[in-house]
N, C-alpha and C positions, 0 to 999 in steps of 0.2 A: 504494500500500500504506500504508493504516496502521498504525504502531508504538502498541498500547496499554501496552506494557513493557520498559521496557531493562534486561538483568539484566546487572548488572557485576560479571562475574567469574563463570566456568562452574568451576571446581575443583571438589572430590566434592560438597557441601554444595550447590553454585547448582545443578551440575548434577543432582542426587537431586531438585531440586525442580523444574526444569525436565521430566525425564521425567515424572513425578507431576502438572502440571499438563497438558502433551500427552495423557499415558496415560488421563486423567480426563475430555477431553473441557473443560475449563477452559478452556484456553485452545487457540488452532490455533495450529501452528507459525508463519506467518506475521503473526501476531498481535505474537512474540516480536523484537525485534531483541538479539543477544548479543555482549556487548561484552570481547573476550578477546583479549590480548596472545599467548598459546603456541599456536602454531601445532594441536598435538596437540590442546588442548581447546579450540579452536575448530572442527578438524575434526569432533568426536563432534557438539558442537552441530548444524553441520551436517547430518551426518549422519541427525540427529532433522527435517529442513527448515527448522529455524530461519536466518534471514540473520544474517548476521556480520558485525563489522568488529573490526580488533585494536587501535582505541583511539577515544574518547569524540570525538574531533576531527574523525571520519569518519562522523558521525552526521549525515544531511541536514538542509540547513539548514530551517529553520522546522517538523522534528519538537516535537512537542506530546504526550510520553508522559502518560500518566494514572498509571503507577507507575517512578519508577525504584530495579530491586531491588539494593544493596552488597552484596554476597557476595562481599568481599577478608577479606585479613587481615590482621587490628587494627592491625601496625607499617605501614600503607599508608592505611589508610583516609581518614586527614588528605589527602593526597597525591589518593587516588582521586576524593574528594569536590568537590576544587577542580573537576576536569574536568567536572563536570555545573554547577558552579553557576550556566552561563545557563541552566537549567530552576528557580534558585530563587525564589521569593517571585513564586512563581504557581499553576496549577491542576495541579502535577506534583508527587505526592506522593512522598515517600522513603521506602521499606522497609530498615534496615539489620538485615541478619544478624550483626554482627559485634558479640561481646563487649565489653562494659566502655566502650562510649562513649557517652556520653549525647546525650541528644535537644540542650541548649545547645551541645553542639560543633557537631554539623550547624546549626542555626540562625546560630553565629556566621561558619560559612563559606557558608553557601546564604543567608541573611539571614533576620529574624527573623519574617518571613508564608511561610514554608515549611512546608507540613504534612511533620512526620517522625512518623512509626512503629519503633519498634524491636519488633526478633522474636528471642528465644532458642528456636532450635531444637536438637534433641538428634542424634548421629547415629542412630538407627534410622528418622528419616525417609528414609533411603534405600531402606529396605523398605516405607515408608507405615506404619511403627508408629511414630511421632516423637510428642514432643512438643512442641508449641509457643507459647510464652506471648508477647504482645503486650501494648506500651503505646503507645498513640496518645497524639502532642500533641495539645493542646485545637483544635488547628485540621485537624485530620482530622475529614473530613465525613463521615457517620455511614452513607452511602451506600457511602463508601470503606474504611470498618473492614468493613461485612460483604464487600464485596470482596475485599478483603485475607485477610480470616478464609475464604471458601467459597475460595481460590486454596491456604490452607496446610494447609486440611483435607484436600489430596489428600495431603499425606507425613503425616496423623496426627490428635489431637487438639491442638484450638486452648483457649489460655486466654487472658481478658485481666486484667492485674492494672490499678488505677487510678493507682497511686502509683508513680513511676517509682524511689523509692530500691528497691522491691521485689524490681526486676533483677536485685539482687546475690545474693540469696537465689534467686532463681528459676536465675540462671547457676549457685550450689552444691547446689540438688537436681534440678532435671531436666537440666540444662547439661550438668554433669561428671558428674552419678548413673549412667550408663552405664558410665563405668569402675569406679565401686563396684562392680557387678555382676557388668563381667567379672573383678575380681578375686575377689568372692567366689566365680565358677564355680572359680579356679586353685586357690584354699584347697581347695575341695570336694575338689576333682582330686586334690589334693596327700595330702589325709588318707585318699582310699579308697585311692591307689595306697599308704597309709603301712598300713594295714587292707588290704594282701594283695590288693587287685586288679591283675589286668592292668592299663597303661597306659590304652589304647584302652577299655577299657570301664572306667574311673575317670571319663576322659575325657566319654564317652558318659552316665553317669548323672546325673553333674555337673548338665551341660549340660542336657541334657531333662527332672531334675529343677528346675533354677529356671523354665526354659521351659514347663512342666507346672504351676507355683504360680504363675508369674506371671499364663497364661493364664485360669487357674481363680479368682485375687483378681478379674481382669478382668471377668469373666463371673458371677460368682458374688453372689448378692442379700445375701449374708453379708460382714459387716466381713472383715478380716484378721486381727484376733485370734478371732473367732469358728472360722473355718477352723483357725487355728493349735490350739483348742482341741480340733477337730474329731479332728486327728492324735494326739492325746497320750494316751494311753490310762496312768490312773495307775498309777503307778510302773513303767509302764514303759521303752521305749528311749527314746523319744521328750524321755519327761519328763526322762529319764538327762541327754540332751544338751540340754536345753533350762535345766538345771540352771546347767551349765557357761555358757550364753551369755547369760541373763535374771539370774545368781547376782549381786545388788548393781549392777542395770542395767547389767552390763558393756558390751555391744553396744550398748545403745541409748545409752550417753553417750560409747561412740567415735565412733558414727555423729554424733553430735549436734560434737563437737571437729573431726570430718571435714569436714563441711557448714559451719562458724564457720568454717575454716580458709579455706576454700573463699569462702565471702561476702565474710572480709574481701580475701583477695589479688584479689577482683572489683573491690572499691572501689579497692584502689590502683591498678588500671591505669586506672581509668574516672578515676584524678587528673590 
């Protein structure tokens, strides 16, 4: 059997991507070897036919992966990285999932002819609506980015940026942007059930109102202020509330203080 990828660490995130690569025809289960200490998520892997083992050390000797994918969590990754580094500064390239650490750290523990890639995905690639932004070192071979890229377009849209400070920014809008949202569903929630609605169907409008605008920005040959223009019918409800949220850029320079906030506390853990 050959292993063309060892994913380290199967928890929600490796594992969303691991069905999304099976589900897709990507990759075969046996293609995968899953490298996972808990018993419980090493079972699921299983379960998918993927082979397992619950540490880097039980990897056969003289495997020769073409990708090995970090999918731990940031307080670990130093730690986790050591155990592959006889795969570095050769033709095993490194995909890390994991926030805030730059491509020099892998290099300084896997050595400095290590192709790394970093990948900021979002959680909605669990469903295959993720996003995912990519920065290859200069030594990811160009054969291995579109690999890389048609393997992560099963959980979503793939971007790559060129500059790796970019990360930071990329981990405060599409990174953490999913909880802007569900917060703004609970706002929604909060002010129809305050406007006299049932719970459950405050709930419900919310929800399948952002779900409904988001789908339609998606799909739609129209910008998003164009749409938004589309709804507002002058003077009336529309424009009522939209008074209140655009009134001296309100929303757009929370949103913007949210996202800064966001960037900078990326840079400090990537210190």
């Amino acid at each position: 059997m050959t292993t063309r990828l060892v994913l380290a660490g199967c928890g929600n995130m490796g594992y969303a991507m691991l069905g999304g690569w099976l589900k897709s025809g990507k990759l075969k289960a046996t293609d995968v070897l899953v490298v996972e200490p808990n018993e419980a998520l090493r079972r699921r892997a299983e379960d998918l036919g993927c082979p397992t083992v619950s540490e880097a050390g039980a990897i056969a000797a003289g495997a020769s992966p073409e990708i090995v994918v970090l999918a731990v969590k940031p307080q670990v990754i130093r730690k986790v990285t050591e155990e592959y580094k006889h795969f570095g500064n050769g033709r095993t390239t490194f995909l890390s999932v994991v926030a805030g650490t730059p491509v020099a750290t892998f290099e300084q523990i896997l050595g400095t002819r290590t192709p790394v890639m970093r990948c900021m995905p979002n959680t909605p690639a669990a469903i295959g609506k993720g996003m995912m932004v990519v920065y290859p070192s200069p030594l990811v071979s160009a054969k291995t980015r579109g690999f890389i890229a048609d393997l992560l377009s099963a959980s979503g849209e793939v971007a790559t940026v060129d500059n790796e400070s970019l990360m930071d920014a990329v981990t405060a809008v599409s990174g953490s942007g999913p909880a802007y949202v569900f917060h703004f569903i609970e706002c929604l929630t909060a002010a129809a059930e305050e406007a006299g609605l049932p719970t459950e169907t405050a709930k419900l409008l919310a929800r399948q109102t952002v779900y409904g605008a988001a789908s339609l920005a998606a799909e739609s040959k129209d910008d998003p202020g164009t749409l938004r223009q589309q709804v507002t019918s002058p003077n009336g409800t529309t424009a009522a509330a939209l008074g209140v949220l655009m009134g001296e850029d309100r929303l757009k320079t929370l949103v913007i203080e949210a996202v800064e906030a966001a960037r900078v506390r990326s840079m400090e853990l990537g210190e």
